[in-house]
C-alpha positions in Angstrom: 47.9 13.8 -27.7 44.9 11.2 -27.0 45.3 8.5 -24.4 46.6 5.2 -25.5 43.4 2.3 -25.7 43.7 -0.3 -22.8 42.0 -3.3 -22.7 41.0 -2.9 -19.3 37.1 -2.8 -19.0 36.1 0.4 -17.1 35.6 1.0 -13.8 31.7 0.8 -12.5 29.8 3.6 -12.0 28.9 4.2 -8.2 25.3 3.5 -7.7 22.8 6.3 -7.6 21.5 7.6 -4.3 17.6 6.8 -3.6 15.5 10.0 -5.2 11.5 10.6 -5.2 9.9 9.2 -8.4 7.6 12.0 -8.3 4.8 10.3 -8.6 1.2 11.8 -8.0 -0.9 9.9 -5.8 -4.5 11.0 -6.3 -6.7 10.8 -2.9 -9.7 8.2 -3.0 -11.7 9.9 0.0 -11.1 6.8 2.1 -8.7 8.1 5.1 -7.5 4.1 5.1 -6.5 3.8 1.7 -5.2 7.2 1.6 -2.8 6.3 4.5 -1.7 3.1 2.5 -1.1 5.2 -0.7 1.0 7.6 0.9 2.9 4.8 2.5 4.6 4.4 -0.7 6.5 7.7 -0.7 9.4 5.7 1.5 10.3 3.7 -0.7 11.5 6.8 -2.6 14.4 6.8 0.6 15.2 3.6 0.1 17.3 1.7 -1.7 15.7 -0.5 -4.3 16.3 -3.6 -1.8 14.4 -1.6 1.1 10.9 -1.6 -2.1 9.6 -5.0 -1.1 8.9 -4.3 2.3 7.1 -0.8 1.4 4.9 -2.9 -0.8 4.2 -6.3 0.7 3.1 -3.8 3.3 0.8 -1.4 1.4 -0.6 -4.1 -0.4 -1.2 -6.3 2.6 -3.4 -3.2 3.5 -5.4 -2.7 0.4 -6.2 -6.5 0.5 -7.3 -6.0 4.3 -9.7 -3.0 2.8 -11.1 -5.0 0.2 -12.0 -7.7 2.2 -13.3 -5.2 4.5 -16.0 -4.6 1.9 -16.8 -8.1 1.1 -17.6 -8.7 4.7 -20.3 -6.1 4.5 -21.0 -3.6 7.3 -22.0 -4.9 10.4 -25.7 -5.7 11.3 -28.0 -2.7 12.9 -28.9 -3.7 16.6 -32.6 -4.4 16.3 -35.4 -4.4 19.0 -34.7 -7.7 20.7 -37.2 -10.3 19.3 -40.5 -11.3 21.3 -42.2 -14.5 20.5 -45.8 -13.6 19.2 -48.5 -12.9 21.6 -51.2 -15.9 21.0 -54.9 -15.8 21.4 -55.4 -18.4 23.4 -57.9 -18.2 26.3 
């Protein structure tokens, strides 16, 4: 015998548990940014609310790198600079 129709609307579903996206993250050869990519695998153990953090942080990073490469490396310690010699007698 089927189940009479209610009017009721039905009951919600409980929410899915966090799971890995699966996503391949593809090394770049820089140990820093590498560290900051991998960073995002926990937000696959959080729930959706715990993302934002994860990725304000990661991308806080990558910005940090990049301007890292603006700035340029560092100058090269040189021979300290003596004033010419002149010819004077």
């Amino acid at each position: 015998m089927p189940e009479p129709e209610t009017d009721a609307p039905p009951e919600p579903a409980e929410p899915a548990e966090p799971s890995p996206l699966g996503v391949v993250r593809t090394p770049t050869g820089d140990a820093g940014v590498d560290a900051l990519l991998e960073r995002l695998a926990d937000a696959d153990h959080l729930a959706a609310d715990g993302h934002t953090e994860v990725y304000e942080d990661v991308h806080r990073g990558l910005r940090e790198a990049l301007s890292a490469l603006d700035a340029g490396p560092a100058p090269a310690p040189g021979p300290a600079r003596v004033p010419p010699y002149n010819h004077r007698s």
